[in-house]
N, C-alpha and C positions, 0 to 999 in steps of 0.2 A: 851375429858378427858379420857386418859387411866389408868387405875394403873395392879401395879404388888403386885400379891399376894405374899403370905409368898412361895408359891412354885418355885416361878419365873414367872407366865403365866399371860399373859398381859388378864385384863378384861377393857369391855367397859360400864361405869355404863347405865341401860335402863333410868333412870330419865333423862339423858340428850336429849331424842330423842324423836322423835313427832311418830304422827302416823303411820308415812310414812318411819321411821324407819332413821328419816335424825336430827340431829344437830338440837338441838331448836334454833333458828335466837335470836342470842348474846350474845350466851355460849360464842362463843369463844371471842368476845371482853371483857365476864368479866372474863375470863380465864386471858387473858393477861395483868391483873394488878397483879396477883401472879406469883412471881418466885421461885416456887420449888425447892428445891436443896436435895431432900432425897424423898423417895418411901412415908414416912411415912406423909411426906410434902402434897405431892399429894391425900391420903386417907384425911386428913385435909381440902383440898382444896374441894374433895366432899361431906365432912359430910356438909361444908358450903351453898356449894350450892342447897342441898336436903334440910336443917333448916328451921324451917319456921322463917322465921323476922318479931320482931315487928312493924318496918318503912311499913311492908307491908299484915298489919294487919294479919300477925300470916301465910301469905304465901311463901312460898321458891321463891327464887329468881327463879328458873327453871320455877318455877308455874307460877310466875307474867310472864315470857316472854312466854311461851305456848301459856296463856289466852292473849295474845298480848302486855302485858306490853312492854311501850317501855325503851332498855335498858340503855339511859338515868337516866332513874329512878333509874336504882341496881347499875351503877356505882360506885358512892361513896358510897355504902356499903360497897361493894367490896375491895376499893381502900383504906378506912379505917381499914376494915381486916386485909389487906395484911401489912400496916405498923405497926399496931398492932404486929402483927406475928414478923416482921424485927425489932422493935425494942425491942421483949423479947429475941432477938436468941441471 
């Protein structure tokens, strides 16, 4: 997940990335049930994924995959979101 600041400059948020400085394993699948269409969309799409969720006793979707959750489990959070979001737009 990238986002662009209000200055223009691409940042890489650190909650996504493990120790090892790599991609938490399933970001990107539950990336890919939001389709972003604005910069402000994308800041959206991070504050969700850092939240912690009550389906996952008060942990961030990030946190449940780190801790090995598997991404199975965030999927339909996600996929609820993201239609939530498309159908207030």
């Amino acid at each position: 997940l990238a986002l662009r600041t209000a200055d223009g400059a691409w940042v890489y948020p650190a909650f996504q990335l493990d120790g090892r400085n790599r991609v938490v394993t399933g970001v990107a699948r539950v990336l890919a049930e939001f389709r972003p269409d604005s910069a402000d969309d994308e800041w959206m799409v991070a504050a969700f994924l850092a939240a912690g969720q009550p389906a996952l006793g008060g942990r961030s979707i990030v946190e449940h995959l780190r801790d090995g959750g598997r991404v199975d489990d965030v999927l339909p959070l996600a996929a609820e979101r993201a239609d939530r979001w498309a159908m207030a737009a």
